[in-house]
BAFI-3210 file (N, C-alpha, C; in Angstrom, 3 decimals, decimal comma, padded with zeros to 6 digits):
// residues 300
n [1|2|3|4|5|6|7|8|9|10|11|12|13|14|15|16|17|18|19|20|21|22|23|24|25|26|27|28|29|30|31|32|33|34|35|36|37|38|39|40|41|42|43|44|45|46|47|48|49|50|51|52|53|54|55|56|57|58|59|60|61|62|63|64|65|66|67|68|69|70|71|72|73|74|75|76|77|78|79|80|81|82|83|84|85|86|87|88|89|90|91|92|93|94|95|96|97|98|99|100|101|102|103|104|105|106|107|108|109|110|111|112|113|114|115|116|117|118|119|120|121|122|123|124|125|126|127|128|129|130|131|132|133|134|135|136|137|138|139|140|141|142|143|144|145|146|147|148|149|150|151|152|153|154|155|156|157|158|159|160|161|162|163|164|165|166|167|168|169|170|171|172|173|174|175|176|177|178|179|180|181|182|183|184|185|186|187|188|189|190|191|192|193|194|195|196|197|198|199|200|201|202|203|204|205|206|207|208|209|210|211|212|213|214|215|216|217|218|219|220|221|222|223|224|225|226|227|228|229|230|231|232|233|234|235|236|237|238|239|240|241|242|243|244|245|246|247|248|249|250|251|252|253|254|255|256|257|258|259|260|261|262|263|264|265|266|267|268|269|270|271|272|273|274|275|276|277|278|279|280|281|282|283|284|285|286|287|288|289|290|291|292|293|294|295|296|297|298|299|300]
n.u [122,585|124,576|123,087|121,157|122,514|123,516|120,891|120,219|121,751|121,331|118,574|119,596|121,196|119,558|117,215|119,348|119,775|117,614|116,883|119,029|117,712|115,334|116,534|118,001|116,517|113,774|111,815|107,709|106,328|104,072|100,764|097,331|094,050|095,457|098,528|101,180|103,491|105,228|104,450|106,760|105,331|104,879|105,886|106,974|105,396|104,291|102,816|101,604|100,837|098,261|096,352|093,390|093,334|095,016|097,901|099,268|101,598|101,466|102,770|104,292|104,104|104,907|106,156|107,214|105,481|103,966|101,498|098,654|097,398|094,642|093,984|090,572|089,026|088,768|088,037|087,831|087,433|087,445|086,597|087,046|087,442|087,749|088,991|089,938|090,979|091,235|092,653|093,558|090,746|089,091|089,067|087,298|086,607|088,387|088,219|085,832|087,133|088,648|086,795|085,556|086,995|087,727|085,642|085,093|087,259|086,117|084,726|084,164|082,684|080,752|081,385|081,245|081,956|083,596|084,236|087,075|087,606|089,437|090,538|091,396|092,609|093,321|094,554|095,995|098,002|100,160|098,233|096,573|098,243|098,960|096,552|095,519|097,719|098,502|098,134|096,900|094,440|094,271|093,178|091,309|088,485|088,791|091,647|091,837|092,710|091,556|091,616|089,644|091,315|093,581|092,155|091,957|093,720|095,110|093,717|095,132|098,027|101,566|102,708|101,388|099,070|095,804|095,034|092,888|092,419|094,294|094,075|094,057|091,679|089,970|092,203|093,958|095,946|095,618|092,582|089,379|088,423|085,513|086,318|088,977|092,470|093,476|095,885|096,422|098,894|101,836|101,305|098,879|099,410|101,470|101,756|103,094|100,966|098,792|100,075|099,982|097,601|097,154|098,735|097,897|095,401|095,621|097,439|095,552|092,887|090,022|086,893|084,810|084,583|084,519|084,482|085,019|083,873|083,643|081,264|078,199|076,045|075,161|074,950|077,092|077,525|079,667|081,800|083,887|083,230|081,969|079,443|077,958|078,679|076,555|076,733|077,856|075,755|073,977|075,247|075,367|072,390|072,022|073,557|072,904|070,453|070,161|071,920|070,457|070,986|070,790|070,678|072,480|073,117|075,029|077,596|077,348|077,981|080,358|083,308|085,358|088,291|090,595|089,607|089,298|087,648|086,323|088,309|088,591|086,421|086,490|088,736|087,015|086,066|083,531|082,584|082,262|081,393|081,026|079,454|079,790|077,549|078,591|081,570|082,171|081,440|081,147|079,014|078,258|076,154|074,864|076,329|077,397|075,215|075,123|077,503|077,332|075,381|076,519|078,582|076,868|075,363|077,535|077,792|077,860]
n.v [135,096|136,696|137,980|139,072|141,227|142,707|144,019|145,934|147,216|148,602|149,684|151,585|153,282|154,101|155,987|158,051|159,186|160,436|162,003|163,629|164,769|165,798|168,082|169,623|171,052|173,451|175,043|174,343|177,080|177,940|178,919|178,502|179,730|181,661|182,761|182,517|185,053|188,078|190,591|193,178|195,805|198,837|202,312|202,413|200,380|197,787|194,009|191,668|188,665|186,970|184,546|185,476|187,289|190,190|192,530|195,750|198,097|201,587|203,861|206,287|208,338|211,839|211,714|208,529|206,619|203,584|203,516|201,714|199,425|197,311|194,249|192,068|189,259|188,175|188,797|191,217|193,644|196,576|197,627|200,450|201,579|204,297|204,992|207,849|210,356|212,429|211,995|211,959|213,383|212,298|210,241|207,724|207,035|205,764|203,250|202,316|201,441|199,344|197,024|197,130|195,873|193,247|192,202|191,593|190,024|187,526|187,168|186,414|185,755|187,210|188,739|189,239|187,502|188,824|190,718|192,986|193,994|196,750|197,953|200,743|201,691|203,673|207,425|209,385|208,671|209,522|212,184|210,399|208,866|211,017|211,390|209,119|207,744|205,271|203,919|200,979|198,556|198,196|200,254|202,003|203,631|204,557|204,940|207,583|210,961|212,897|215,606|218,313|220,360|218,835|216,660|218,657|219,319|217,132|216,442|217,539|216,501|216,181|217,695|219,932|220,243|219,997|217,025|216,489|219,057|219,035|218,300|218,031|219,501|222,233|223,506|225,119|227,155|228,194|227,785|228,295|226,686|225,991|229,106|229,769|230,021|227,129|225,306|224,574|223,177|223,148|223,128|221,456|218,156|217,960|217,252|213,729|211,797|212,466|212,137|209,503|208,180|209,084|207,602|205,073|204,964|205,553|203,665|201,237|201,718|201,939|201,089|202,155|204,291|204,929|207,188|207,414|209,874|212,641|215,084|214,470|213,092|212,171|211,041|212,049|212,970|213,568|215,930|218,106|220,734|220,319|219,310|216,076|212,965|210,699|207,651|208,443|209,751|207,731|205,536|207,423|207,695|204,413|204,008|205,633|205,324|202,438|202,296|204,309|207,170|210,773|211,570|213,531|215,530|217,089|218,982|221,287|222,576|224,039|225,803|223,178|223,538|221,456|218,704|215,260|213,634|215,004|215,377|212,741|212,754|214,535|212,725|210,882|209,101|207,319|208,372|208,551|210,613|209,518|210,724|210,246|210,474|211,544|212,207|209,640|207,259|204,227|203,924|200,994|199,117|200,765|200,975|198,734|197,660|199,752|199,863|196,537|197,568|198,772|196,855|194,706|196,303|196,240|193,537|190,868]
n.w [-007,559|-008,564|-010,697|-008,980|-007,852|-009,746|-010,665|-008,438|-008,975|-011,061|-010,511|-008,400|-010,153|-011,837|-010,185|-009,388|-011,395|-011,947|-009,563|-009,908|-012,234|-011,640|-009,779|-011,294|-013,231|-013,810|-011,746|-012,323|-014,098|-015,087|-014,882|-014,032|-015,115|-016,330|-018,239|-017,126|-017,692|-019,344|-021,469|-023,329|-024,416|-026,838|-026,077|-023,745|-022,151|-020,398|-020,210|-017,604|-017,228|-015,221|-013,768|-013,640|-014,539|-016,078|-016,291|-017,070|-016,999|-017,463|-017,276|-015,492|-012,743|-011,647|-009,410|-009,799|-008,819|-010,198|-013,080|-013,607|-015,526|-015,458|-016,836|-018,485|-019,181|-023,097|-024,981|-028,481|-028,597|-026,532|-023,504|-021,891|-018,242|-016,155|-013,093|-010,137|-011,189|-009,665|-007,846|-004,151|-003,492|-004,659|-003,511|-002,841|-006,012|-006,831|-004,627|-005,875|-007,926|-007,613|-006,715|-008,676|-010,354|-008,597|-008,278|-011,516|-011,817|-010,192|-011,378|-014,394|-016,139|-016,519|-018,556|-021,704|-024,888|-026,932|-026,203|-024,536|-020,824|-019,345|-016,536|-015,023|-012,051|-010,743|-011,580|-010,642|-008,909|-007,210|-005,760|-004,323|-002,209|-001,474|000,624|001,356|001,612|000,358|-002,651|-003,788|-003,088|-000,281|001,002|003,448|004,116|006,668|006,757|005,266|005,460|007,206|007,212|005,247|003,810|003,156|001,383|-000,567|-001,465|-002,248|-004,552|-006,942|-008,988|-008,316|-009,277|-008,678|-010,572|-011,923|-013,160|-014,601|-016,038|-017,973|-020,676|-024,176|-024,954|-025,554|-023,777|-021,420|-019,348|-016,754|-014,877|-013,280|-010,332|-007,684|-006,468|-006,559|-008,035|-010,349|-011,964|-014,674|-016,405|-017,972|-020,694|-022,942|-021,634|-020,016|-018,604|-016,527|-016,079|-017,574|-020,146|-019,782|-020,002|-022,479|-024,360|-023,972|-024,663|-027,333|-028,010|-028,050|-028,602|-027,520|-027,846|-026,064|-023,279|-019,931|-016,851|-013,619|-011,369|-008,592|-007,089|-007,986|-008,639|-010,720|-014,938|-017,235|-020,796|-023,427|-025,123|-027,561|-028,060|-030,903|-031,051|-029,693|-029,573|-031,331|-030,220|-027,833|-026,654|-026,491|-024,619|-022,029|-021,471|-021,114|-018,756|-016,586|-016,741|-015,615|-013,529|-011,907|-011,985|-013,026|-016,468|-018,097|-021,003|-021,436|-019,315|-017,214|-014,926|-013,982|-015,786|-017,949|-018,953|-021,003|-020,314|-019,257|-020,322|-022,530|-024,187|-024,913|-026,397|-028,859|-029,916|-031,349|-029,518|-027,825|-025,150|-021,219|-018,350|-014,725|-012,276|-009,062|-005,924|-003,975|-001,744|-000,378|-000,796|-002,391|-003,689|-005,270|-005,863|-007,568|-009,450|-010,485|-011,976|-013,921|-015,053|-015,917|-018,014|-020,037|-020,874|-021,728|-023,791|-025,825|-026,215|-028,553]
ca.u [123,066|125,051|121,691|120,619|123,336|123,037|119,307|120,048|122,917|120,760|117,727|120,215|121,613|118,517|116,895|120,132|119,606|116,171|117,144|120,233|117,429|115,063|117,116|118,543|115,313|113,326|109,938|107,113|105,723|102,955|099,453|095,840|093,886|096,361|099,850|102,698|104,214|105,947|105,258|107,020|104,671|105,423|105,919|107,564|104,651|104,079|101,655|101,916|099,289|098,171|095,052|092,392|093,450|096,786|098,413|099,704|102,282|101,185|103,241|104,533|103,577|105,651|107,062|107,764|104,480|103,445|100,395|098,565|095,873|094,002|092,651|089,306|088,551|089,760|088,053|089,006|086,795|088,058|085,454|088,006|086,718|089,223|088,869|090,485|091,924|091,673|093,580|092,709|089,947|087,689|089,277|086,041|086,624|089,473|087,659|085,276|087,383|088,916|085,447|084,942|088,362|087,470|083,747|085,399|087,922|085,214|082,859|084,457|081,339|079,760|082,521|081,000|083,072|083,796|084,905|087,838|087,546|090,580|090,342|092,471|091,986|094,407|094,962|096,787|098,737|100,702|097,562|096,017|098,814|098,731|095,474|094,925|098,982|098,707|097,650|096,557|092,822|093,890|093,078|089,459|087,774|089,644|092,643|091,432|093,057|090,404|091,744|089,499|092,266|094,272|091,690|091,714|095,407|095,534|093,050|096,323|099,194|102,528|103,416|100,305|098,198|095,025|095,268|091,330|092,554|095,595|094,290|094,004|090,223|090,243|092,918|094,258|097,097|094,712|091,349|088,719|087,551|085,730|086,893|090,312|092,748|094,204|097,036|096,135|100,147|102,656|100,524|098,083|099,719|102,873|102,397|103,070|100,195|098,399|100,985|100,139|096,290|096,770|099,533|097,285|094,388|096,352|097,551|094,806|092,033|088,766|085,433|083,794|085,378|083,808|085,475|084,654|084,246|082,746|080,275|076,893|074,900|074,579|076,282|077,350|078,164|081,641|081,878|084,742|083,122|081,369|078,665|078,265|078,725|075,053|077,244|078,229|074,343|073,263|075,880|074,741|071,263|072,081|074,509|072,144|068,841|070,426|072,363|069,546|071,507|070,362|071,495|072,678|073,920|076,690|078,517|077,069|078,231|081,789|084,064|086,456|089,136|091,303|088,876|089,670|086,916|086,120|089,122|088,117|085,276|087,456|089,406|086,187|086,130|082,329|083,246|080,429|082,038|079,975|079,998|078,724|076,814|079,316|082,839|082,339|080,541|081,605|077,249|078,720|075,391|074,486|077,557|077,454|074,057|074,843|078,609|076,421|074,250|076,985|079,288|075,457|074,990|078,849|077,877|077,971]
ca.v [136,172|137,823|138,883|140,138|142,891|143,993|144,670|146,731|148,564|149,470|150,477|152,532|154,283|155,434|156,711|158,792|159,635|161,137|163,258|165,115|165,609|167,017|168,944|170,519|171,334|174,710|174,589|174,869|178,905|177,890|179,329|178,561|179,492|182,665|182,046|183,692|185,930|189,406|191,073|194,450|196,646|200,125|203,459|201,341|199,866|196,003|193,200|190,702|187,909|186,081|184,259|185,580|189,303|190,779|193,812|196,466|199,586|202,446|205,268|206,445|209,989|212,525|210,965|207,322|205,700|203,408|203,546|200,451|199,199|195,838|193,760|191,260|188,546|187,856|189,551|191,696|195,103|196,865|198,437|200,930|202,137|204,957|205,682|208,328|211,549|213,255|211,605|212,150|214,549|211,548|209,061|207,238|206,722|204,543|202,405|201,779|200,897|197,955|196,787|196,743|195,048|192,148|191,626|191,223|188,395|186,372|186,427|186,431|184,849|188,365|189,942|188,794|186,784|189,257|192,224|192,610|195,103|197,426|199,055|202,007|202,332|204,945|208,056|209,931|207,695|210,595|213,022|209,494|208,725|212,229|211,769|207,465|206,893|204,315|202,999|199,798|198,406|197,747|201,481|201,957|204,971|204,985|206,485|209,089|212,208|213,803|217,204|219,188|221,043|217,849|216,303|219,397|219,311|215,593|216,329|217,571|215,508|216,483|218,963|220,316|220,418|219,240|216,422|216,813|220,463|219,091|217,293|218,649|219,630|224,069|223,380|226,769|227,037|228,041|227,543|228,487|225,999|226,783|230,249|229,181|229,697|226,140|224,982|222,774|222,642|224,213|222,525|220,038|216,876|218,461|215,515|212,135|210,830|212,469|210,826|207,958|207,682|209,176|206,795|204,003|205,044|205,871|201,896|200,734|202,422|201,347|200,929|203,257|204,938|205,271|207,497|207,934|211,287|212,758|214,265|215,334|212,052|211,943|210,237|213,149|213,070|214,437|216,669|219,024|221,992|219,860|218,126|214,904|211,748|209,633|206,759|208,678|210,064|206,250|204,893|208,467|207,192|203,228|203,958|206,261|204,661|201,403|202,875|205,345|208,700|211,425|211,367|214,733|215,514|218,240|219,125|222,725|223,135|225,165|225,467|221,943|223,420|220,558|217,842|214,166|212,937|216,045|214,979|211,473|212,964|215,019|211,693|210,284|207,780|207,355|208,333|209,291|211,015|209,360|211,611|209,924|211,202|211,969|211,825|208,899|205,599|203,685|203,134|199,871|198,432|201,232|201,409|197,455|197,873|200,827|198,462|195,737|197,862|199,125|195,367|193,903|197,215|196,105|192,369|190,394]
ca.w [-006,680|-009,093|-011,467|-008,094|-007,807|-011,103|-010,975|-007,831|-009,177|-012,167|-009,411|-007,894|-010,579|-012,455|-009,057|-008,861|-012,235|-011,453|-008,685|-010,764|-013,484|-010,985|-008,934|-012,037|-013,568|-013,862|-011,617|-013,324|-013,253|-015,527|-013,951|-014,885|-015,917|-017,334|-018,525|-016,146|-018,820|-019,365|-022,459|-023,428|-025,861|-027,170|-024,962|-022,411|-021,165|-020,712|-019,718|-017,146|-017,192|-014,000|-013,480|-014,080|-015,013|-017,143|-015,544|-017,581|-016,343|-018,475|-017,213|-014,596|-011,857|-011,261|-008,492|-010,108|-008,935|-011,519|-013,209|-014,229|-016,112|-015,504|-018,145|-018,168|-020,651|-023,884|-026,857|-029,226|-028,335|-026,018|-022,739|-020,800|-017,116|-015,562|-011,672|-009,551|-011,389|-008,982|-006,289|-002,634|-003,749|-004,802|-003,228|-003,295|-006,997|-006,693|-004,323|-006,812|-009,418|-007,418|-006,250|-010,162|-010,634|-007,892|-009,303|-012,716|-011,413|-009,640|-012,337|-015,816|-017,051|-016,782|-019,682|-023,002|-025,334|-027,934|-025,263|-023,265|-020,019|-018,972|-015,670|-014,148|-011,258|-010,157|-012,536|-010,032|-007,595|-006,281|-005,355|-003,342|-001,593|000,104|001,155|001,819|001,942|-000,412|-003,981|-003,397|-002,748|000,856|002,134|003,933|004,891|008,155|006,248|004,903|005,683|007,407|006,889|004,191|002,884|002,305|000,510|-001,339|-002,004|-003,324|-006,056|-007,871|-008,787|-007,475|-009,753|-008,255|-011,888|-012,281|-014,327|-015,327|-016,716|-018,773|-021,654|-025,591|-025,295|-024,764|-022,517|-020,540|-018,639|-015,644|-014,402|-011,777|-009,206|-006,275|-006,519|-006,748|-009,556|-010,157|-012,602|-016,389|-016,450|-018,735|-021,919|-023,065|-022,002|-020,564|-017,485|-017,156|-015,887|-018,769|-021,120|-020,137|-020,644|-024,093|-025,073|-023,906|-025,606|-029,077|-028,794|-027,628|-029,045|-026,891|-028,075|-025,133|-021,714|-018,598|-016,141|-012,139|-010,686|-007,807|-006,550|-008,242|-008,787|-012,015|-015,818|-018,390|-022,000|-023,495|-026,054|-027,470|-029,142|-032,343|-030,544|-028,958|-030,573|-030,650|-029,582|-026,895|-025,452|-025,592|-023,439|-021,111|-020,970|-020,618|-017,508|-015,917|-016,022|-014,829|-011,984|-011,036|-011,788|-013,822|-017,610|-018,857|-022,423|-021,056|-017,930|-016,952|-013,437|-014,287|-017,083|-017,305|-020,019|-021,028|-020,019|-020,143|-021,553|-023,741|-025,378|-025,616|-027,875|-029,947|-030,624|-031,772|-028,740|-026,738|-023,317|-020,394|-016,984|-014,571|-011,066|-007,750|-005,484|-002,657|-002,151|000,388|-001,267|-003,677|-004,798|-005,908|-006,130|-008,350|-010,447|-010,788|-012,925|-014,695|-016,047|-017,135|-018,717|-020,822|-021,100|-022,478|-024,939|-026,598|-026,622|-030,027]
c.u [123,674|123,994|121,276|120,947|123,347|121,942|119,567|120,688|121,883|119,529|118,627|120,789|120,499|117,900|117,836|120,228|118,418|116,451|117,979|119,105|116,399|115,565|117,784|117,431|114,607|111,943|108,958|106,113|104,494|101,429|098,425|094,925|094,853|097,934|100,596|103,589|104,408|105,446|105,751|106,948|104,845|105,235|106,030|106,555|105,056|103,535|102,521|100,985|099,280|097,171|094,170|091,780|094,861|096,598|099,378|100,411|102,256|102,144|103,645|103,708|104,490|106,245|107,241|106,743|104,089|101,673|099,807|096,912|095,560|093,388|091,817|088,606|089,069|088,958|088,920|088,528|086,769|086,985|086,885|087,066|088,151|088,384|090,215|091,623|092,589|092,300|092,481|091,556|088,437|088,330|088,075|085,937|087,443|088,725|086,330|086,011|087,991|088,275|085,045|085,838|087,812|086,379|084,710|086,395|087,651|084,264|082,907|083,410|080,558|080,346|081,740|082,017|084,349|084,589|085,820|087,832|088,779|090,175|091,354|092,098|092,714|095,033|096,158|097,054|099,349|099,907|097,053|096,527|098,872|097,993|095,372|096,587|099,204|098,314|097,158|095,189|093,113|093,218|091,386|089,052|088,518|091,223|093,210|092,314|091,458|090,605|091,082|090,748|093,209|093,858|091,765|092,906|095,364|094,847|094,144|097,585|100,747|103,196|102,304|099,362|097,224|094,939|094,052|091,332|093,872|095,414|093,637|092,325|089,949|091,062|093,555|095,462|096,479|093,281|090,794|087,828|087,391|086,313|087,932|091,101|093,592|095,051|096,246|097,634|100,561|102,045|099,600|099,511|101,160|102,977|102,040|101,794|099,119|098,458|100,530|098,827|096,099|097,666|098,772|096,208|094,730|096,894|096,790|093,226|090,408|087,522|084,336|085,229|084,603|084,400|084,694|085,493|083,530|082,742|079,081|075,648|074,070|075,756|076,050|078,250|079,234|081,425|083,510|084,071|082,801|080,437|078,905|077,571|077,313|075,264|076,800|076,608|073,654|073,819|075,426|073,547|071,209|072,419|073,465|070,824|069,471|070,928|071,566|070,263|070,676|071,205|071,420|073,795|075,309|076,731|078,032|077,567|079,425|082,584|085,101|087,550|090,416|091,094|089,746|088,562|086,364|087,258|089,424|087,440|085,895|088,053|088,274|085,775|084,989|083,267|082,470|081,802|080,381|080,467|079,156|078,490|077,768|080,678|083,488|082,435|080,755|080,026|077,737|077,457|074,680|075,268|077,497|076,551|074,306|076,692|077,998|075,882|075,287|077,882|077,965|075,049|076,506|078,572|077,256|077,064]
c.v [137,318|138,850|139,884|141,707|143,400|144,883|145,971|147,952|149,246|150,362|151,930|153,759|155,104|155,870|158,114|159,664|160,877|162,540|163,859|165,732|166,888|168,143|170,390|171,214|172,472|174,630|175,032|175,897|178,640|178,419|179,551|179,170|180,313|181,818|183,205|184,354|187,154|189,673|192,563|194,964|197,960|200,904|203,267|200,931|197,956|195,493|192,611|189,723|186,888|185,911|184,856|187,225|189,368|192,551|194,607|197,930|200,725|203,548|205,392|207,625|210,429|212,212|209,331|206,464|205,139|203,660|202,205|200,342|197,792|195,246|192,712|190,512|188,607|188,049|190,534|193,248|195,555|198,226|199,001|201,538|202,767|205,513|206,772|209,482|212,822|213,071|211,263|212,782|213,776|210,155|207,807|205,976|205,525|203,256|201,448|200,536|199,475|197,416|196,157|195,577|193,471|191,496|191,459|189,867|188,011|186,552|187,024|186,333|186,133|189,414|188,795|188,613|187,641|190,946|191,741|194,359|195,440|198,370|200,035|202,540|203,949|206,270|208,873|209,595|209,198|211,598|211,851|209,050|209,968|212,396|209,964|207,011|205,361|204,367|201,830|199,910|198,231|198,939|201,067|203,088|205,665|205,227|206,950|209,958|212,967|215,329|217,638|219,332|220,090|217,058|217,123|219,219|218,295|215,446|216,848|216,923|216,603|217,640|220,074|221,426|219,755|218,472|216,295|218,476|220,521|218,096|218,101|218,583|221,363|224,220|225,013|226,332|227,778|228,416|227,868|227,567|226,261|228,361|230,328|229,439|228,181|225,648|223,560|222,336|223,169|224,288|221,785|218,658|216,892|217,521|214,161|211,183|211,146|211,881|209,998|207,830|207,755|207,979|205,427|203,579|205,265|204,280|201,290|200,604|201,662|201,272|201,987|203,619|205,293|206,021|207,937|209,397|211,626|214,903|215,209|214,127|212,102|211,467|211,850|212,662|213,798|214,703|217,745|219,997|221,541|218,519|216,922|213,395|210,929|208,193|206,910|208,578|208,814|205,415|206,282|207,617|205,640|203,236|204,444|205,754|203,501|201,546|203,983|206,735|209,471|211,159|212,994|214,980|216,624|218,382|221,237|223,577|224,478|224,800|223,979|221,936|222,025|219,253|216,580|213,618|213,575|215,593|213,953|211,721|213,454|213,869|210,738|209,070|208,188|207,503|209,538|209,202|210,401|210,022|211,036|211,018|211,687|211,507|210,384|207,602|205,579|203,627|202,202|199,265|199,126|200,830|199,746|197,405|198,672|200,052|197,731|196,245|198,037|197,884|194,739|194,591|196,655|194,178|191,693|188,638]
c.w [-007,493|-010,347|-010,331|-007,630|-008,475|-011,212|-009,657|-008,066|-010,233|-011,601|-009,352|-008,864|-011,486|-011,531|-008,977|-009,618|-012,073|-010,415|-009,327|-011,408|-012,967|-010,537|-009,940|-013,071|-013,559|-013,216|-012,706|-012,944|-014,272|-014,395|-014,438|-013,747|-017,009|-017,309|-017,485|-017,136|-018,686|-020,809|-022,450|-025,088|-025,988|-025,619|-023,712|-021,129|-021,349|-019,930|-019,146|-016,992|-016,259|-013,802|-014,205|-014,736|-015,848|-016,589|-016,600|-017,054|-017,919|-018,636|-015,980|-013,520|-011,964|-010,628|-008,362|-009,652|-010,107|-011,732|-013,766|-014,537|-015,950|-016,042|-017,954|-019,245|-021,821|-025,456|-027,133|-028,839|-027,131|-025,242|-021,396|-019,313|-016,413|-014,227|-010,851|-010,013|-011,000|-007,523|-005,135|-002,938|-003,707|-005,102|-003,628|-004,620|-007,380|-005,924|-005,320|-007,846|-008,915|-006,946|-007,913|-010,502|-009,928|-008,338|-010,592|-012,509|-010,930|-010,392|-013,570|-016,346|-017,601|-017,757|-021,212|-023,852|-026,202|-027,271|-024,159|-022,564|-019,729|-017,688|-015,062|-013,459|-010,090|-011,129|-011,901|-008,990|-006,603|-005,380|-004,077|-002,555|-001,023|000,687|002,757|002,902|001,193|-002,004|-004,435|-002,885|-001,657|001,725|002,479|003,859|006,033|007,728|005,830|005,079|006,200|007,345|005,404|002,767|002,527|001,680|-000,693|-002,462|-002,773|-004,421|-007,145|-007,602|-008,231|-007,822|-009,647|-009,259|-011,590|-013,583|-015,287|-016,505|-017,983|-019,918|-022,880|-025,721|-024,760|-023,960|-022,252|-019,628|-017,040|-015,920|-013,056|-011,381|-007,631|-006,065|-006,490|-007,997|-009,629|-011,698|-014,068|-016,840|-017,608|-020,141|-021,746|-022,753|-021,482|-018,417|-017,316|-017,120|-017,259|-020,198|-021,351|-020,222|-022,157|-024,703|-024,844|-024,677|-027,039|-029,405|-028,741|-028,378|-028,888|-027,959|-027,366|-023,547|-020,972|-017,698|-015,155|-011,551|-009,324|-007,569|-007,463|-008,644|-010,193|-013,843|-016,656|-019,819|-022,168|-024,756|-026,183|-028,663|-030,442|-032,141|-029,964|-030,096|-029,957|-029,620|-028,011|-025,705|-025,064|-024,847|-022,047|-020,509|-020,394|-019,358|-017,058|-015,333|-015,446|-013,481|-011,198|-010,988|-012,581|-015,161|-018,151|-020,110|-022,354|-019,489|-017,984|-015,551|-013,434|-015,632|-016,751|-019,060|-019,677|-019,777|-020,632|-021,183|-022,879|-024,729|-025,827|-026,655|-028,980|-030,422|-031,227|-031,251|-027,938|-025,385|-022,367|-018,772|-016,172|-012,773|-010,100|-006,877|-004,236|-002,460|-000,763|000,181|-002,233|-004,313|-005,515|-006,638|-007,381|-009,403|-011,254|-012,123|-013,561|-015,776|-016,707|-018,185|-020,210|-021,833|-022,041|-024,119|-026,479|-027,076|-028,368|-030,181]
res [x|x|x|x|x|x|x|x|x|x|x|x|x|x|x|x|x|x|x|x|x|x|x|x|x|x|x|x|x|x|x|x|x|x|x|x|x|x|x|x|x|x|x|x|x|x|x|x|x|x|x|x|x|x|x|x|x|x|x|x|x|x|x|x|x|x|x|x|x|x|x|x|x|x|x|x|x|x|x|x|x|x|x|x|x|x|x|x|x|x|x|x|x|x|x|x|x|x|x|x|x|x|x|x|x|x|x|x|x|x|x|x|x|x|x|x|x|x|x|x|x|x|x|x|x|x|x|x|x|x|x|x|x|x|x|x|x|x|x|x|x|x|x|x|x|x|x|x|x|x|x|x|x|x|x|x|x|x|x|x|x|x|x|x|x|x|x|x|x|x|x|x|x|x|x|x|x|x|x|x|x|x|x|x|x|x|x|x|x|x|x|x|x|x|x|x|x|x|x|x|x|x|x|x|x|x|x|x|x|x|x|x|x|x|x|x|x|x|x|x|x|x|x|x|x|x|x|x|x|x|x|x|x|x|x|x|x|x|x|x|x|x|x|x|x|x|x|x|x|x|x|x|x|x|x|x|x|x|x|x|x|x|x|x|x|x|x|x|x|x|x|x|x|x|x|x|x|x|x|x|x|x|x|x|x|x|x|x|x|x|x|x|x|x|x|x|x|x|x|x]
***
């Protein structure tokens, strides 16, 4: 009898044991296949890594929206895709880019080993929120801003610059669009959201850049005033014939002083503006084929 009470007391007290150690314990935030982590990397950006993507805050807007970049797979060469610089204007573009984003985290398999993708899909949060009211992939079509002139409006960010007119490639302190005079901002580079693509791309330093525009249905090469990099015209032609656009070696429609991707080229970085056909449709099905084409051209 008396062995019997011992054994229970000793039951009893490591059971009791157990629950303190749980209870006092840290759950576990582990998450596969990614790790749940923070890091903080220069120019006060930093990663967060979850599943099957890593989230990066690049910068901020003018009015404290962040900006963020989304990363895809786990090489070392580095395929950037930038949507939506011009806000509300080409809304559109944004929809794309998280269309691209979602296809890339259900089907890793399609990122080759040796490349990791970065998408941005928001260059100017502040111009898309005056149009959609959000930043986020949840908006639709239905709303839009159907007012013209406030689509017009949200193609500039808040300090109401075009951020397509404010980057170190001929840049001007104004420009004519549409018969319009419109704003490249006090300098090259003299806002944040600008900031923050160059500071991304200066740590970063891609392999190629893709950037969504709208509308003329067709991919264009980037140049700053000393030709176009060969790199550059065969990612033009790859994107194009695969997605069914036209491939043109320059941008002839109007002047675009202090271009982004013109001043990708100047930095000696491939980078093809690719402009859909309307400021409505994502052409996913196009755009899908004309990515691969370029993810397959980088593979090792």
């Amino acid at each position: 009898m008396k062995n019997t009470i011992i054994a229970v007391l000793v039951i009893v007290i490591i059971g009791f044991s157990v629950y303190v150690f749980t209870r006092s314990s840290p759950p576990n935030t582990a998450v596969t296949p990614g790790v749940d982590t923070t890091q903080t990397l220069g120019n006060d950006q930093s990663t967060t890594t979850v599943m099957n993507s890593a989230e990066t805050i690049i910068g901020k807007s003018v009015e404290g929206r962040d900006i963020t970049a989304y990363h895809f797979g786990t090489g070392t060469d580095e395929i950037l895709f930038v949507g939506d610089i011009q806000g509300g204007y080409i809304w559109n573009t944004a929809l794309l880019a998280y269309k691209t984003m979602e296809y890339f985290k259900n089907n890793l398999d399609v990122i080759p080993s040796n490349l990791k993708v970065t998408v941005i899909p928001v260059l100017n949060p502040d111009g898309l929120t005056a149009v959609v009211g959000t930043t986020t992939a949840s908006f639709t079509k239905a709303d839009v801003a159907p007012s013209t002139e406030a689509q017009i409006a949200g193609r500039f960010n808040a300090n109401t610059v075009d951020l397509n007119r404010n980057f170190d490639c001929g840049w001007q302190k104004t420009s004519i669009w549409q018969g319009k005079t419109i704003s490249g901002g006090t300098g090259a580079f003299s806002e944040p959201e600008s900031q923050a693509i160059r500071g991304y791309v200066g740590n970063n330093k891609p392999k190629a850049v893709v950037a969504w525009y709208a509308a003329a249905g067709g991919v264009f090469a980037s140049s700053c005033h000393n030709g176009v990099l060969p790199e550059t015209l065969t990612l033009t032609d790859l994107y194009a014939k695969a997605a069914g656009y036209t491939s043109n070696a320059s941008y002839d429609f109007n002047a675009i002083p202090g271009d982004m991707v013109n001043w990708l080229a100047k930095m000696q970085v491939p980078a093809i503006s690719v402009l859909l056909t309307n400021h409505t449709d994502t052409e996913w099905t196009q755009n899908q084929k004309g990515i691969q084409a370029i993810l397959d051209h980088y593979a090792q």
